[in-house]
Each structure stands twice: as structure tokens, then as C-alpha cells.
C-alpha positions in Angstrom: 12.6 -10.2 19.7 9.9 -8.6 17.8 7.7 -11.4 15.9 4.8 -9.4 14.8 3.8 -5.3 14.4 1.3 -3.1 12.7 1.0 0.3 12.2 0.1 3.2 9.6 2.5 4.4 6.8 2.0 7.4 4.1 3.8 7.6 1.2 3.5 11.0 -0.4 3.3 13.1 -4.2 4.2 16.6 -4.7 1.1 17.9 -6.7 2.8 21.6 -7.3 5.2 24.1 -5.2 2.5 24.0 -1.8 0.3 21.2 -2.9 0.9 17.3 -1.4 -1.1 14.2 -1.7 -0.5 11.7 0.6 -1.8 8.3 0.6 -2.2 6.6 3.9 -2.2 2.8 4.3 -2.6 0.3 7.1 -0.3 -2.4 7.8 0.6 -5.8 9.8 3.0 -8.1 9.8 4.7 -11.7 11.3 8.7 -11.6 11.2 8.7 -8.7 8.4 8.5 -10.9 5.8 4.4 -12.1 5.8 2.9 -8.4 5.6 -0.7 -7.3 4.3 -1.5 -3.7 3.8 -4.7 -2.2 2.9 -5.2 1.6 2.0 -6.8 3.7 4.4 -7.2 6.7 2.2 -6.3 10.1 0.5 -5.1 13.9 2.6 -4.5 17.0 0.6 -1.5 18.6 2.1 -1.5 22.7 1.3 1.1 25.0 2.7 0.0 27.6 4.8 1.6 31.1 6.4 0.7 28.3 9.8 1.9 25.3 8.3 0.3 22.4 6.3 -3.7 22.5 6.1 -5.2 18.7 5.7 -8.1 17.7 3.8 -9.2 13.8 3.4 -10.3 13.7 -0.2 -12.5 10.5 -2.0 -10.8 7.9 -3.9 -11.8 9.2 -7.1 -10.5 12.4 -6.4 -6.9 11.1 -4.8 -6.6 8.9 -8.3 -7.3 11.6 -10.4 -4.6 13.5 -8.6 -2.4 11.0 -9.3 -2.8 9.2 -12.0 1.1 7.8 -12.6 0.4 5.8 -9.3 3.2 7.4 -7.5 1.5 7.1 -3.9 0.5 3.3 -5.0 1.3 0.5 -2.2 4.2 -1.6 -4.1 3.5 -5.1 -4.4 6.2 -6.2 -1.6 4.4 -3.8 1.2 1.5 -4.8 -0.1 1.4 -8.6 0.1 4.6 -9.4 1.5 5.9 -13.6 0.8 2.1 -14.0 0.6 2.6 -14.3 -3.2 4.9 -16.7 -3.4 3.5 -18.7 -1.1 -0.2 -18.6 -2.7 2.0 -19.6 -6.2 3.7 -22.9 -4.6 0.4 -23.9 -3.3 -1.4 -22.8 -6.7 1.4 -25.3 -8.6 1.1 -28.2 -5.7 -2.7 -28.5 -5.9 -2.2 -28.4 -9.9 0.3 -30.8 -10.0 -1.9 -33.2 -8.1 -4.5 -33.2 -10.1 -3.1 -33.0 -13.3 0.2 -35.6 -12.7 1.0 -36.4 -16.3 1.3 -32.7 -17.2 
């Protein structure tokens, strides 16, 4: 049984007809369920008569590329049950020290 794993991901963006961004991201996780990711970066993907030519690229320059968010880290890869479980302890700790509310 696997408990834990981590790895790298890309999630991709056709720019134009020969022209891909792909956003790279870095990734762990305990039972699939607590994951963090963190984004490792931007490649510009150009079709060649030899096949695709890679370039990393800045931040600035990946956003700008995309700027609908479509190689954006969705909130569930991202963060996982981290959320909810940062929200129930947010509403414990407020309930105990505001008990009347």
C-alpha cells in the first residue's frame, strides 16, 4: 500500500498552431488526500522540423503568456484537505475564545 508520493506534474496551454506553454509544478502527498504543490516554473514548447524546442522562460514572462490562468495549479492539487482542516481549526480556536458568540 502506497501511503505517501511526490513527483513533478505539467499542465499545459496552446499559445498558437506550434507554440506551447507549460507550467511545471512540484508535488507531495500522504494518502492522496493531504497534497502541497509548489510551482517549479515556465518552458516554451515550439514545434520544430526535429520536434519540440524548450526554452524555460521568467515568471513574468509565463503570466503574460497566459494571462486567463489556464496553466494555474487548481486549489485541490494545490493544497489538498489542508484547507479544510486549517478552517476547522481556525473555527475551534475562535470558538474558544469567543464562547458567547
Amino acid at each position: 500500500m502506497i501511503f505517501f508520493g511526490w513527483g513533478r506534474r505539467g499542465k499545459t496551454a496552446e499559445l498558437d498552431p506550434g507554440r506551447v506553454l507549460v507550467r511545471a509544478w512540484s508535488y507531495f502527498h500522504l494518502f492522496w488526500l493531504f497534497r502541497i504543490s509548489w510551482p517549479k516554473g515556465y518552458t516554451l514548447a515550439t514545434a520544430t522540423p526535429d520536434g519540440w524546442a524548450q526554452r524555460a522562460i521568467s515568471d513574468e514572462e509565463g503570466r503574460a503568456l497566459d494571462p486567463n490562468g489556464a496553466t494555474d495549479v487548481n486549489v485541490w492539487w494545490r493544497f489538498g484537505l489542508l484547507l479544510p482542516l486549517i478552517g476547522i481549526v481556525c473555527s475551534v480556536v475562535i470558538a474558544s475564545l469567543f464562547p458567547s458568540a
